[in-house]
PASEBA-1860 file (N, C-alpha, C; in nm, 3 decimals):
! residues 223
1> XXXXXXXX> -2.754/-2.184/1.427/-2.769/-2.183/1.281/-2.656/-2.098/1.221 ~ -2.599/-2.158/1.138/-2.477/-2.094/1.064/-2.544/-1.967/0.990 ~ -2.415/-1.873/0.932/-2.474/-1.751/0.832/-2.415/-1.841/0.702 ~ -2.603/-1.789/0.644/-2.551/-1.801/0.524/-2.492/-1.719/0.437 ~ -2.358/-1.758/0.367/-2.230/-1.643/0.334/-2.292/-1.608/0.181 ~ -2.356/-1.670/0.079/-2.386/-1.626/-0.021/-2.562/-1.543/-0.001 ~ -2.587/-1.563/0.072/-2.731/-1.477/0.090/-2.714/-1.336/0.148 ~ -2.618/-1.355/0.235/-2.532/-1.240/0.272/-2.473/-1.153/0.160
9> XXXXXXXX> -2.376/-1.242/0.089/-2.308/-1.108/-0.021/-2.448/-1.064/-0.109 ~ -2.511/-1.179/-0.172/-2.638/-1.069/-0.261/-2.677/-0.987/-0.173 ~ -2.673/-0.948/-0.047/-2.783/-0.849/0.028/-2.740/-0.715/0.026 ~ -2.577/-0.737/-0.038/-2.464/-0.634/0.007/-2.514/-0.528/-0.150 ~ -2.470/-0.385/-0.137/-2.448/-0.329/-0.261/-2.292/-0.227/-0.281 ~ -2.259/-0.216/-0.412/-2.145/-0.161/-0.389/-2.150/0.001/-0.455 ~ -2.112/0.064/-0.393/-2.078/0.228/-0.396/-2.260/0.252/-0.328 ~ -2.273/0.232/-0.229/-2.424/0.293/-0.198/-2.408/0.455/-0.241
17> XXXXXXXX> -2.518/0.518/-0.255/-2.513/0.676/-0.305/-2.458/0.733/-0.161 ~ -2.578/0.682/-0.070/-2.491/0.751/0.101/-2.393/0.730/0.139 ~ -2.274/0.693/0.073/-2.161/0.653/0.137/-2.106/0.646/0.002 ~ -2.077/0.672/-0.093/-2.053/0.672/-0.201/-2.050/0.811/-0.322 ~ -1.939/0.880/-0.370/-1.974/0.992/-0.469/-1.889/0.957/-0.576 ~ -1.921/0.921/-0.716/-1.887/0.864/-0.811/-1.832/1.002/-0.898 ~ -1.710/1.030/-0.913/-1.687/1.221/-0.989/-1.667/1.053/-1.129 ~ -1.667/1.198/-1.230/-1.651/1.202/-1.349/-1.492/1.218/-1.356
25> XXXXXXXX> -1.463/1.131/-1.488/-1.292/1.138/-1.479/-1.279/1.135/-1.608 ~ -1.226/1.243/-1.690/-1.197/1.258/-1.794/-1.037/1.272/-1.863 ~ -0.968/1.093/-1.905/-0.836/1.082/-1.889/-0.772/1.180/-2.007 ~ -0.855/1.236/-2.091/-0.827/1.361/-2.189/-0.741/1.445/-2.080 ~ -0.791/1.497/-1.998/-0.724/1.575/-1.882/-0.618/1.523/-1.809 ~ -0.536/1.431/-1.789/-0.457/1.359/-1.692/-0.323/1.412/-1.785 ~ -0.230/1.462/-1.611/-0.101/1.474/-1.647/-0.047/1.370/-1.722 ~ 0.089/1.429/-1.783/0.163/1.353/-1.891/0.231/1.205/-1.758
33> XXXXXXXX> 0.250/1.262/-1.648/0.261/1.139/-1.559/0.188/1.071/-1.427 ~ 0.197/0.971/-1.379/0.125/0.918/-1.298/0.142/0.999/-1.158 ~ 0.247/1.041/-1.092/0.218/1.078/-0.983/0.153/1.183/-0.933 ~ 0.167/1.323/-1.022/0.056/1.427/-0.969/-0.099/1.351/-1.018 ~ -0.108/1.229/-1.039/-0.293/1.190/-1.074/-0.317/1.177/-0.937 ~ -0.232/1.059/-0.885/-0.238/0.990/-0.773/-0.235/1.076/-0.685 ~ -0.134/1.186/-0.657/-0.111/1.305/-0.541/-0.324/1.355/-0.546 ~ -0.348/1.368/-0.614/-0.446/1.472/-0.648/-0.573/1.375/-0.595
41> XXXXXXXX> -0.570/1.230/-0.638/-0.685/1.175/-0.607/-0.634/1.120/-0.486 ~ -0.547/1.104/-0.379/-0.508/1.046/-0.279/-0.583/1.207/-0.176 ~ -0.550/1.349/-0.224/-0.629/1.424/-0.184/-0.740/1.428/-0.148 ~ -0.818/1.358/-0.288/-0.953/1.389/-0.325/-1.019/1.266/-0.182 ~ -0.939/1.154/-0.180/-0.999/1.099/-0.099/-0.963/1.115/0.091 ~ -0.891/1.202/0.080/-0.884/1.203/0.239/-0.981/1.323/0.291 ~ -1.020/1.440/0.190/-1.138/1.555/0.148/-1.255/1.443/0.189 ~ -1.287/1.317/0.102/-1.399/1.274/0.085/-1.433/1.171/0.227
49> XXXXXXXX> -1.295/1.144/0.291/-1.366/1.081/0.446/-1.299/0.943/0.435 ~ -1.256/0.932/0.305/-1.221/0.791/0.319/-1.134/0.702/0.435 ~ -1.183/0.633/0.500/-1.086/0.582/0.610/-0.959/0.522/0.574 ~ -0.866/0.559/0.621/-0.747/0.519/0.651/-0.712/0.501/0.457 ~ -0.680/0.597/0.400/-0.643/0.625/0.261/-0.515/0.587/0.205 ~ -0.454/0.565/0.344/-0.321/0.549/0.313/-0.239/0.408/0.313 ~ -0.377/0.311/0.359/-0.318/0.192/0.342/-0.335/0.151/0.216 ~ -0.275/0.003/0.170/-0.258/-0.014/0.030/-0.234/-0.213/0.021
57> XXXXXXXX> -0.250/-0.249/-0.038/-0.248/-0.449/-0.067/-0.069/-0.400/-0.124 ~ -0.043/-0.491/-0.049/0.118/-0.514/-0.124/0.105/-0.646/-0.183 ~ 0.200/-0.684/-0.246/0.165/-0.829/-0.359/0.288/-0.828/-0.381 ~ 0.340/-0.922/-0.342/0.493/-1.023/-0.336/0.479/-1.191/-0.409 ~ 0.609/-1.223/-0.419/0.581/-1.379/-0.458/0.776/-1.430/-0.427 ~ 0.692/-1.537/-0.387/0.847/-1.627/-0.327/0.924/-1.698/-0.411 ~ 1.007/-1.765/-0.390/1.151/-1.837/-0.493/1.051/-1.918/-0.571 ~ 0.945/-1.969/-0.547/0.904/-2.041/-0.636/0.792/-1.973/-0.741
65> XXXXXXXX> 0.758/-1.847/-0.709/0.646/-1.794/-0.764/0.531/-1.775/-0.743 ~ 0.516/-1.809/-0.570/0.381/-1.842/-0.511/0.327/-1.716/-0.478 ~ 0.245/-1.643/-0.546/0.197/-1.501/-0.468/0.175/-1.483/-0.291 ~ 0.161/-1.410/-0.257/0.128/-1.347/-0.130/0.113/-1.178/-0.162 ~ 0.028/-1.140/-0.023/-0.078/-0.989/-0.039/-0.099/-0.974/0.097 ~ -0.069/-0.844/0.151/-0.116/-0.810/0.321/-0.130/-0.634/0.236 ~ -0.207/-0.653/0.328/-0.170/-0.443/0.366/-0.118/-0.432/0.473 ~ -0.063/-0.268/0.374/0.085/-0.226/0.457/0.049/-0.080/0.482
73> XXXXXXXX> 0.132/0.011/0.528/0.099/0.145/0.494/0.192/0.199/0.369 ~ 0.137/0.346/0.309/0.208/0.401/0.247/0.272/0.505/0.335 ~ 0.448/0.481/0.319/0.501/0.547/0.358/0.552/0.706/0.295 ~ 0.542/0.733/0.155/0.581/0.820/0.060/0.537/0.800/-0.058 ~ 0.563/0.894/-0.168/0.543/0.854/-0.316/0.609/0.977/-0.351 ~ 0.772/0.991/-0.445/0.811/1.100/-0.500/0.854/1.024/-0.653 ~ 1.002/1.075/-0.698/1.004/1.079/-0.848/1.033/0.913/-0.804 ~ 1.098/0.862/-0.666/1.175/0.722/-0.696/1.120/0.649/-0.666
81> XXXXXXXX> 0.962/0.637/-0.630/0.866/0.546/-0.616/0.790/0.564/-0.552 ~ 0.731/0.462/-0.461/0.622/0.461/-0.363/0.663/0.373/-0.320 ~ 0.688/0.424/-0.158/0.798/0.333/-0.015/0.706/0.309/0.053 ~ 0.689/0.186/0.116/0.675/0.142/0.259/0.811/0.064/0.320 ~ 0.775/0.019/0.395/0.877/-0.082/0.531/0.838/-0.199/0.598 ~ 0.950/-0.263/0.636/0.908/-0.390/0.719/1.036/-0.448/0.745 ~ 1.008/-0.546/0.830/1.135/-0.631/0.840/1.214/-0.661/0.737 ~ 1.339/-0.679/0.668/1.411/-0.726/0.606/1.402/-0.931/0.656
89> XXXXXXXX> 1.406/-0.915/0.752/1.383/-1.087/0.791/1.219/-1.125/0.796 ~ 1.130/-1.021/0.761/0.919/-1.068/0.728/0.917/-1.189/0.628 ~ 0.846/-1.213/0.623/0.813/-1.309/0.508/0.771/-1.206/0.337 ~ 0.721/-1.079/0.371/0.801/-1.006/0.236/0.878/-0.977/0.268 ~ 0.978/-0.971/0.365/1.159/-0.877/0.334/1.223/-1.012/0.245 ~ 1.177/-1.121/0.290/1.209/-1.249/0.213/1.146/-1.275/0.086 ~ 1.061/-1.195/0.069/1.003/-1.214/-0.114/1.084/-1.084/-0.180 ~ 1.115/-0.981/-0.130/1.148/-0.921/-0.181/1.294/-0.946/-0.225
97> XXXXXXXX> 1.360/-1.003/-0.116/1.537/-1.009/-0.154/1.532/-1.121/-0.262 ~ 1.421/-1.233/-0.239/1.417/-1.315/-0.342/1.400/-1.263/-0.494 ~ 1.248/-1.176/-0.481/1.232/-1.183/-0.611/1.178/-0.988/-0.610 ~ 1.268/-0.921/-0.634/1.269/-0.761/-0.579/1.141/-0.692/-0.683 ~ 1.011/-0.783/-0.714/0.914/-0.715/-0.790/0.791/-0.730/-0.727 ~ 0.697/-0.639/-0.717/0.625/-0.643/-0.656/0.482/-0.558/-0.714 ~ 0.360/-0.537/-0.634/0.278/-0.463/-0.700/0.171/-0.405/-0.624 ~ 0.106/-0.280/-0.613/0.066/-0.207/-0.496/-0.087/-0.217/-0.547
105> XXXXXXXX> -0.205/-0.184/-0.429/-0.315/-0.170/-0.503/-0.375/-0.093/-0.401 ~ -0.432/0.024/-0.422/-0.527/0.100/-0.346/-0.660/0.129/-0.352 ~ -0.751/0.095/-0.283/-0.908/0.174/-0.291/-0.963/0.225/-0.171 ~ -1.041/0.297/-0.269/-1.110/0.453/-0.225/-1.238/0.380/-0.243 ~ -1.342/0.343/-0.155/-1.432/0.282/-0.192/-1.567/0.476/-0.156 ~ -1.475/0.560/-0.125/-1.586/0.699/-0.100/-1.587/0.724/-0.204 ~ -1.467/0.731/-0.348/-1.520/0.762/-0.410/-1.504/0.651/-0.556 ~ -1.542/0.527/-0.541/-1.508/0.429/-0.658/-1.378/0.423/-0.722
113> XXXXXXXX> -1.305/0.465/-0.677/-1.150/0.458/-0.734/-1.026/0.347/-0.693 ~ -0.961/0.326/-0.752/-0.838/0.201/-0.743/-0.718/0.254/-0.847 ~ -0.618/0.265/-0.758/-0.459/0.265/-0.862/-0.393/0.119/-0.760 ~ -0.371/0.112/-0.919/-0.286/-0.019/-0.905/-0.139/0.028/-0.973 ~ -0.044/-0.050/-0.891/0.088/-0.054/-0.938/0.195/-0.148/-0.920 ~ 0.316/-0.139/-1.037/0.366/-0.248/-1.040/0.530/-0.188/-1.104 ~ 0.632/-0.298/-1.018/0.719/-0.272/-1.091/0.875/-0.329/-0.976 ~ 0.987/-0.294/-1.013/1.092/-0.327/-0.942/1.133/-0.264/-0.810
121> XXXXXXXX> 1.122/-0.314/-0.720/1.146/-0.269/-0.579/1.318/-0.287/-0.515 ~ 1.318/-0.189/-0.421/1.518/-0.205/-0.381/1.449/-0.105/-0.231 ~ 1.585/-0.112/-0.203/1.592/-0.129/-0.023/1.647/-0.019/-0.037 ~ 1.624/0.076/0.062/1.660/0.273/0.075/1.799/0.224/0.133 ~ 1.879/0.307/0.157/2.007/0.305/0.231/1.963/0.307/0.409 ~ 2.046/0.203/0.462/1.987/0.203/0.641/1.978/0.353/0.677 ~ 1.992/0.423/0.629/2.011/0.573/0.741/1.850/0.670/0.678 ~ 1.813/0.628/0.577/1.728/0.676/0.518/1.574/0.551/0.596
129> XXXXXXXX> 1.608/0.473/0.595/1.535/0.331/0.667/1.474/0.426/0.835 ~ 1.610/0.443/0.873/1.605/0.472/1.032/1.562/0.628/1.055 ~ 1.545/0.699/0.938/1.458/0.869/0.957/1.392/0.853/0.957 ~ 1.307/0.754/0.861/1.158/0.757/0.838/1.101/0.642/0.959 ~ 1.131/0.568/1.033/1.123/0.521/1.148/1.069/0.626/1.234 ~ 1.233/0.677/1.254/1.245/0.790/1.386/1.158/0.927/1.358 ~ 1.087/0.914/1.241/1.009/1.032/1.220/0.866/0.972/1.251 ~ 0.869/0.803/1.292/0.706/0.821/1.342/0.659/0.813/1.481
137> XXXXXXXX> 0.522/0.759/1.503/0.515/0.757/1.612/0.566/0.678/1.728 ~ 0.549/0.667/1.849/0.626/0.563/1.945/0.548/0.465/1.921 ~ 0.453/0.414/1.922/0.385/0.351/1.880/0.435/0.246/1.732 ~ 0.458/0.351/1.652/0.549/0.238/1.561/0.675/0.202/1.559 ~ 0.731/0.297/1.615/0.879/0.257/1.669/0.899/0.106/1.798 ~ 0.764/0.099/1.887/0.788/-0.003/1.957/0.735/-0.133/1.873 ~ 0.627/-0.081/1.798/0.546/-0.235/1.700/0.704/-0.296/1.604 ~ 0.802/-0.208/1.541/0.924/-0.277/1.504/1.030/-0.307/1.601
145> XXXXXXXX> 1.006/-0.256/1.704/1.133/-0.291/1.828/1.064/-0.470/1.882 ~ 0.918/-0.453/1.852/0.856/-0.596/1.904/0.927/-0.666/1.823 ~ 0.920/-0.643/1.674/1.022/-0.765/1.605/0.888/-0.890/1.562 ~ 0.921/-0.995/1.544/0.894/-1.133/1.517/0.772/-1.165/1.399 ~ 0.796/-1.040/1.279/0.692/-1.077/1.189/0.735/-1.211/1.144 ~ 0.570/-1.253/1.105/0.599/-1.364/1.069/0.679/-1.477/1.091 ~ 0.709/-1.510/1.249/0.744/-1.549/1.362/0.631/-1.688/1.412 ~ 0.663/-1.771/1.503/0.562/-1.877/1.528/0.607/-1.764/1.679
153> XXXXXXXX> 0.497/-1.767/1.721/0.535/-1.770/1.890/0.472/-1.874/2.029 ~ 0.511/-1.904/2.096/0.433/-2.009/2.208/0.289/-1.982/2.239 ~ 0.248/-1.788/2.248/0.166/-1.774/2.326/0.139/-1.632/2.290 ~ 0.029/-1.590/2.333/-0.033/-1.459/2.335/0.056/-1.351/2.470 ~ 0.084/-1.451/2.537/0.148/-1.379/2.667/0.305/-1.342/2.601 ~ 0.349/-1.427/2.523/0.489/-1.407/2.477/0.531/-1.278/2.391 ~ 0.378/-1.293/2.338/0.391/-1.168/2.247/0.343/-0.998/2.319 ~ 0.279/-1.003/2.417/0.251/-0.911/2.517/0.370/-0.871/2.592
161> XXXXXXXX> 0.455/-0.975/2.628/0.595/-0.989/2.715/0.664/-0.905/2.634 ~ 0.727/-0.927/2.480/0.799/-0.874/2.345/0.740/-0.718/2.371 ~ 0.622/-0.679/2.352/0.558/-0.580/2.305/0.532/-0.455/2.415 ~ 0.542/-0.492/2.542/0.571/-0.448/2.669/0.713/-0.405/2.658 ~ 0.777/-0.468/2.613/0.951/-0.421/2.663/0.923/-0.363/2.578 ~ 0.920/-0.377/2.438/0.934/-0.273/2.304/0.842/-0.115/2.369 ~ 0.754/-0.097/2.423/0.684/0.002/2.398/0.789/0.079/2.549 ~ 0.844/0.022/2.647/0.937/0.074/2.716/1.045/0.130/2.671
169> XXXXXXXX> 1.128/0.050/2.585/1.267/0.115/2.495/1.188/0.239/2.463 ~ 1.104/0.210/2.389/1.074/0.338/2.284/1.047/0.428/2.325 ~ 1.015/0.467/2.445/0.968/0.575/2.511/1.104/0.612/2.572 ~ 1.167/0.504/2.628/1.313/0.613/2.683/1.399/0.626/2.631 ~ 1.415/0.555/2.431/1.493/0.557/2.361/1.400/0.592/2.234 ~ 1.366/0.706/2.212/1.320/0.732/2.068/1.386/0.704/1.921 ~ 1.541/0.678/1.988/1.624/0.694/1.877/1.656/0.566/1.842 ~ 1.566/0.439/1.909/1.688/0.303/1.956/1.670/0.212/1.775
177> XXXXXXXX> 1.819/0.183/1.766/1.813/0.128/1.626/1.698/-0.026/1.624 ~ 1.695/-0.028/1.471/1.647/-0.135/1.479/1.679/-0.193/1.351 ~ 1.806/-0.292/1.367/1.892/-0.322/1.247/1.762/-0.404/1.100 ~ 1.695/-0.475/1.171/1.631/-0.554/1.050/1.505/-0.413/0.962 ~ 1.501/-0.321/1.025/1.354/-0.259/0.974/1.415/-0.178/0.860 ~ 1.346/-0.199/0.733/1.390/-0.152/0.630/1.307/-0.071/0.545 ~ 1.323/0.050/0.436/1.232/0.100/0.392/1.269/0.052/0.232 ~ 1.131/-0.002/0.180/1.144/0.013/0.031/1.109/0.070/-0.035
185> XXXXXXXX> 1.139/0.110/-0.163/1.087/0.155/-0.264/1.039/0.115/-0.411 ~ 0.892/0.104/-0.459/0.854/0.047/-0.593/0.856/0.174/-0.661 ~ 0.948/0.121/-0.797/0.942/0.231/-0.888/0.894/0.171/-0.995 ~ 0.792/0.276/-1.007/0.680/0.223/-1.087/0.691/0.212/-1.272 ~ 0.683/0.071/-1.312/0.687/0.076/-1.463/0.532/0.029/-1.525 ~ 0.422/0.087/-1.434/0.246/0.046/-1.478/0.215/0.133/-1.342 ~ 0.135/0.229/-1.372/0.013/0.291/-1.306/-0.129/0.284/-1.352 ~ -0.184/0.219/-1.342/-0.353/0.206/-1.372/-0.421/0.294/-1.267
193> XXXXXXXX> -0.507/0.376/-1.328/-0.632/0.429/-1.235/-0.773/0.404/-1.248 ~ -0.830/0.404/-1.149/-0.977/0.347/-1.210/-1.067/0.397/-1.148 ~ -1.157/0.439/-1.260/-1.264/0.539/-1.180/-1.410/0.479/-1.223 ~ -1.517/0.387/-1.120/-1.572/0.387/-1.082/-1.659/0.504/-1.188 ~ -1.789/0.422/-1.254/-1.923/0.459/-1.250/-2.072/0.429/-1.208 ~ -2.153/0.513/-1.209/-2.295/0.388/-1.176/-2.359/0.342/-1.267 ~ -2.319/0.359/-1.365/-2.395/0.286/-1.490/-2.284/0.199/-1.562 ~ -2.188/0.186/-1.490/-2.070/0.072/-1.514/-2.021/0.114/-1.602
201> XXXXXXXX> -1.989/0.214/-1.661/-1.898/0.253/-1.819/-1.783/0.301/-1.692 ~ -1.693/0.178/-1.631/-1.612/0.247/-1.560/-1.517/0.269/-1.698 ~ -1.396/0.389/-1.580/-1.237/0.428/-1.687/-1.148/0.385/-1.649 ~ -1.097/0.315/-1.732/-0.885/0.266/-1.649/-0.803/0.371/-1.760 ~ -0.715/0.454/-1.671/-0.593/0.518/-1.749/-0.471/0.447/-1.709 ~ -0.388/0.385/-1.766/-0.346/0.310/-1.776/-0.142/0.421/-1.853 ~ -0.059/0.394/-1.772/0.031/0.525/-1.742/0.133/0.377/-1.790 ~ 0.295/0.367/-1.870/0.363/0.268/-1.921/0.487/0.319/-1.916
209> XXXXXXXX> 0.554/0.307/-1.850/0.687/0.343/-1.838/0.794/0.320/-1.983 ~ 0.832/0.389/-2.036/0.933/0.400/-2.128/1.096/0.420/-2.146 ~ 1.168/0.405/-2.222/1.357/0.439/-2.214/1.347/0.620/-2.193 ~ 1.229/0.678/-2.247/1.250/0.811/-2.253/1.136/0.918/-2.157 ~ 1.069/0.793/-2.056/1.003/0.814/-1.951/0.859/0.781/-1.966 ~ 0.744/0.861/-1.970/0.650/0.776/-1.974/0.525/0.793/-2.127 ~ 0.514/0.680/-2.152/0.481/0.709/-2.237/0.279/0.767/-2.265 ~ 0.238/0.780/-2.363/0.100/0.903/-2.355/0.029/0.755/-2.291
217> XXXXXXX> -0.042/0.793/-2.204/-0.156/0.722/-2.116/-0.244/0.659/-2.236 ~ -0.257/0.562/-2.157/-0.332/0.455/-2.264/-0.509/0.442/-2.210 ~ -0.593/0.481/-2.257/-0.732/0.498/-2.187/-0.773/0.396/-2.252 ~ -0.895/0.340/-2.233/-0.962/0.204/-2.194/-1.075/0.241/-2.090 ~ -1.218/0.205/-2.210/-1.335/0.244/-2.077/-1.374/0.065/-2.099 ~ -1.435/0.028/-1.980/-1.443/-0.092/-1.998/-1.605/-0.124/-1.886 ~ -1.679/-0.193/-1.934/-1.806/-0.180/-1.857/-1.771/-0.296/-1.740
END
């Protein structure tokens, strides 16, 4: 007997109280810019347990306009954006050279929260690409030495074969280049934050990039 998939989601609830702490967010209080919000609640949620906080939905679209969305990790967030990486030859290193805009989305489901972001993305200089590589683990240094995102391959064995040699280099070559792996950066012209209530009067602060930087946060409670 099959599951049934809609009897299933009604059974589901969202922000349970046991697994769930809903703070109060008062955008009266929010810096004049988006990134100490984000620094502060990216805190608040690694304090609160949230698993793996640091991943994020990337959102690309190809020569013709067709969206696409994976999660990626976050690699950074300073004044020149918020970087991750990937192949330059992925199927986003190819949305991006196509169409260099893109848009990030994060949740905190510990504590009802989501920043979303959006804006023009560009490629770090290779030497800046290959620190933040060589500054992680072997482990990710061999997952880009494997190579073949978004790749057809013959077989499960082919890709074990790839991923075997890669995790060998990397261990006796910590340093070994890897011309296609690239780091980007979105610099952000929209920061939305969203904070989650239980009586649904959620808040979006809503952050707008300007010629003279950013302009006063635009609040919006919306049920």
């Amino acid at each position: 007997m099959g599951t049934d998939l809609h009897a299933l989601l009604r059974s589901l609830r969202v922000w349970a109280p046991e697994a769930t702490t809903l703070p109060s967010f008062d955008p009266a209080t929010a810096p004049a810019e988006p990134l100490p919000l984000f620094t502060e609640w990216f805190a608040e949620a690694v304090a609160a347990g949230q698993p793996e906080p640091h991943t994020m939905s990337l959102a690309t679209s190809d020569e013709a306009g067709h969206p696409d969305v994976r999660t990626v990790m976050l690699h950074g967030a300073d004044a020149a954006g918020w970087a991750f990486a990937t192949h330059v030859t992925s199927r986003k290193g190819h949305h991006l050279t196509a169409r260099p805009y893109a848009a990030l989305g994060f949740y905190w489901p510990a504590l009802g929260r989501q920043v979303r972001i959006r804006g023009p993305v560009t490629a770090a200089p290779s030497q800046e690409g290959r620190a933040d590589l060589h500054a992680r683990s072997t482990g990710a240094l061999a997952a880009a030495l494997t190579g073949h995102q978004s790749e057809a391959l013959g077989s499960l064995e082919e890709l074990a074969e790839a991923s075997e040699a890669a995790w060998t280099e990397a261990r006796s070559r910590p340093d070994a280049p890897v011309p296609t792996w690239t780091l980007y950066r979105l610099a952000p012209q929209e920061v939305e934050f969203f904070q989650g209530d239980a009586r649904r009067r959620h808040v979006r602060l809503v952050y707008r990039r300007t010629g003279q930087g950013w302009a006063s946060p635009w609040k919006n409670s919306s049920s």
